[in-house]
N, C-alpha and C positions, 0 to 999 in steps of 0.2 A: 540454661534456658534454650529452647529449641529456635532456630534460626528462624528469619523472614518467609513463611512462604506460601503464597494463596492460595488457600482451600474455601470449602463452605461443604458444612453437614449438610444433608439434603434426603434427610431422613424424613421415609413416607411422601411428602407433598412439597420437599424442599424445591431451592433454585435451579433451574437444568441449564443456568448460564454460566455459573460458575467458571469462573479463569477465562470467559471466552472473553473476544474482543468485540466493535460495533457491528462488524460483517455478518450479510445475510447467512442465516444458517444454510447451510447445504443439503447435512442431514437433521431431522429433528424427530426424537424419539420422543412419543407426547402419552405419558401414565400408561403406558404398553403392558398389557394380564395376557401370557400367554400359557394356555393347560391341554389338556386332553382329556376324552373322556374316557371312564374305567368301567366295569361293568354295569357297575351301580352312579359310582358318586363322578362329578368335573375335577380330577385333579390340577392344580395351580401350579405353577412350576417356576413363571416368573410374576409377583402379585401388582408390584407396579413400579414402573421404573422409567426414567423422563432423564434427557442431555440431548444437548444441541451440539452439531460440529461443523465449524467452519470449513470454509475452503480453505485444500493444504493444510489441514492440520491432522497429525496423529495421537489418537484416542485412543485408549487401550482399556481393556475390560480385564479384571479383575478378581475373586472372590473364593470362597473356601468350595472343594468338591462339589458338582451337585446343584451348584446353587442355579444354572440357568446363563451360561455363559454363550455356550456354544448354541445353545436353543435359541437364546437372543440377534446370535449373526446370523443364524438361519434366515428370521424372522426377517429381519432387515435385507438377507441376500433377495427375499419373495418367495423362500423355500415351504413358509408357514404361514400363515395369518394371524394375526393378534386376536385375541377373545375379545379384548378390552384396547380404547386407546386406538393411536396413529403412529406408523411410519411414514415419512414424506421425504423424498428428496426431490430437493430443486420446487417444492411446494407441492407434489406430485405425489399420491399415496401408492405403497410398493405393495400393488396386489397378485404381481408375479415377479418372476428374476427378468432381468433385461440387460442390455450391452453396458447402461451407467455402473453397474457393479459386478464386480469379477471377484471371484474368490479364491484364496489361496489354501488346502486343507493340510493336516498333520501328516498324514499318511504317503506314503513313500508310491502307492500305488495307484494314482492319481494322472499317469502317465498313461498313455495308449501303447501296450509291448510290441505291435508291431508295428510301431511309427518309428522313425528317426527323431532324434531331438528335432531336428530341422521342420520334421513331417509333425510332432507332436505339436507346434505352434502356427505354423501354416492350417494346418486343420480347420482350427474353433475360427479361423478368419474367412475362409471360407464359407465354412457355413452361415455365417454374419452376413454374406454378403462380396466381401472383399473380393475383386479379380486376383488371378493368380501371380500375377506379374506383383500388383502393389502385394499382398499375400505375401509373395515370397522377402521385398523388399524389409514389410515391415513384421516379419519372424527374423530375417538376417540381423536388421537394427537390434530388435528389443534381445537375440539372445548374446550377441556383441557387448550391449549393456549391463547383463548378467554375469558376465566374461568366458562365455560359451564358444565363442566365435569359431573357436578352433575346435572345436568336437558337433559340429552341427551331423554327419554321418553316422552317429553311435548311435546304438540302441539304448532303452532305458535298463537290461542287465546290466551294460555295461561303464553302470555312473555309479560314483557313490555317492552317499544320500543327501549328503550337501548339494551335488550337481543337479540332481531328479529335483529335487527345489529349488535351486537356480530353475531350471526350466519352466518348473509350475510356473515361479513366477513372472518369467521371461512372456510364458503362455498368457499370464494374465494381463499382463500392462500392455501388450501389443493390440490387448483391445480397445483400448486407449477411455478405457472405464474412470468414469468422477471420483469413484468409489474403490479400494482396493480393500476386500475383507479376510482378514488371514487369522484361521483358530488353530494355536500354537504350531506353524508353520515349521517351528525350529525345536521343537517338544521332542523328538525321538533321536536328534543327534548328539553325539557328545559334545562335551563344555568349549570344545576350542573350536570345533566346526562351528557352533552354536554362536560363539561371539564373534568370529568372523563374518558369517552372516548376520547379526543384526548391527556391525558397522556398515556391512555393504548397505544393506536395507537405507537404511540414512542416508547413505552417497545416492543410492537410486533416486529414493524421495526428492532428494535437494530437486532432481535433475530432472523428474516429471512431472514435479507438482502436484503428484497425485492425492489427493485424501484418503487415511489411512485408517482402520477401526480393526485392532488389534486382540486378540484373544490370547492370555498367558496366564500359567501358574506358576511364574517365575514375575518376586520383586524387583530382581535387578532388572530383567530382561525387560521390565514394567520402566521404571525409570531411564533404562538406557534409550529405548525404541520411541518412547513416548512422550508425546504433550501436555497432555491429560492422563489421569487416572480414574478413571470409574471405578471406586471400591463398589462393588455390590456385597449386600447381604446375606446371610442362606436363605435358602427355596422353604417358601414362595420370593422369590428376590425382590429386593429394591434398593435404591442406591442408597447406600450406608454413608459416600462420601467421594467428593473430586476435588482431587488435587492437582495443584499447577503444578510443574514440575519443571518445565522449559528452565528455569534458572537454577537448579540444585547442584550444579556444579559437576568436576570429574570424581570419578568413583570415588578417589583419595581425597575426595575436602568433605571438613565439618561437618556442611550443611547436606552432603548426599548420606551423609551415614546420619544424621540428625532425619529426614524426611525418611529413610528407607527401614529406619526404627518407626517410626511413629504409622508405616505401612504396616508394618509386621504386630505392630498394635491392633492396629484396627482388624486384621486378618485375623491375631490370636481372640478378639474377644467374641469372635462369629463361631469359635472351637477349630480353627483351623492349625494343624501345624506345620508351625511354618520356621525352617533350618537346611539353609543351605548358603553355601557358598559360592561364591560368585568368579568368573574368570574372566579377565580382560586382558584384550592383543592390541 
């Protein structure tokens, strides 16, 4: 028998409170159709999809290829507009991108090549606003916090890829954003840089309090990183299912291989395949 642990299907028009606590929602995703148009016909991409996430908490998104994953953080970053539905933070609809949300992308090149790490996070504060003095202060902080501290004069050739994401993210949280949105952030690096940084990620989180709304095609990296799981559906998407996960334990017990099967379920029956192995430091 599969171990204790709070879910709820929320299939089509299900509950978008699922696993959350009394606290006011921060973000709330309300029946969100998000398409474009094709020559002829509206293609749907994501058909309707509703979760609420508290403050300091991390949510991670989900789902087999395709389904509308990273179109969805768009949506929420103010990149896109929903056809159908609301995005709201702080009860505020996100009709463009703004300082509450920063985003953290997959790609390695996401960096300015003729910045310094130092100049690559000084920059976006800057142009915020920020003077230069607090500017420099708080690039020095947040890349100290990434554990950058000692390579703030390198250029972004001269990182590897784990580092160039340290920075991104260094760059992002010095914005001092409610919101931190990251699609697969840690998707291009190998297994061991990969679990390194999503333990760091968790030591950062403890220590900003940020809120977190996570994009991965990895289960583990899903359970490891995350509070919540938004399974979504295939495209046109909707949530298939969220599950709590804060209590499943370390990799090695019962109940994480009990829930991280019963992901891999619900992944396989959307035709997704899903086989791989997981590495932990």
């Amino acid at each position: 028998m599969m171990p204790s642990m709070r879910t709820d299907a929320v299939q089509g028009t299900g509950d978008p409170l699922a696993g959350r606590s009394a606290q006011p929602a921060l973000l709330s995703v309300d029946h969100v159709q998000l398409g474009y148009w094709g020559r002829r016909d509206f293609n749907v991409a994501v058909a309707d999809v509703s979760f609420e996430v508290e403050p300091r908490e991390k949510i991670v998104l989900i789902g087999p290829s395709g389904c509308g994953k990273s179109t969805l953080l768009k949506a929420i970053a103010g990149y896109i507009a929903p056809s159908a539905g609301s995005i709201r933070v702080s009860g505020r609809d996100t009709l463009k991108p703004g300082p509450d949300r920063a985003v953290v992308f997959q790609e390695f090149d996401q960096l300015f090549p003729w910045r310094t790490v130092l100049g690559n996070v000084v920059y976006p504060l800057r142009v915020n606003g920020a003077g230069r003095a607090d500017a420099d202060v708080r690039a020095r902080e947040h890349l100290e916090l990434t554990g950058l501290g000692g390579a703030l004069d390198r250029f972004p050739h001269q990182l590897s890829g784990g580092m160039k994401q340290r920075v991104a993210i260094a760059r992002a949280l010095a914005l001092k954003p409610a919101i931190l949105l990251m699609d697969e952030p840690f998707g291009s690096l190998d297994a061991l840089t990969r679990a390194r940084l999503q333990r760091e990620l968790n030591d950062i989180v403890a220590r900003t309090q940020v809120t977190v709304v996570f994009v991965t095609h990895s289960i583990d990296e899903a359970l490891v990183v995350g509070d919540r799981v938004v399974v979504l559906a295939n495209a046109p998407s909707s949530v298939q299912e969220i599950v709590d996960v804060r209590e499943v334990g370390p990799p090695d017990s019962t109940q994480y291989s009990e829930v991280r099967r019963h992901l891999r379920r619900l992944l396989a029956a959307e035709g997704e395949e899903v086989d791989e192995d997981a590495v932990f430091i």
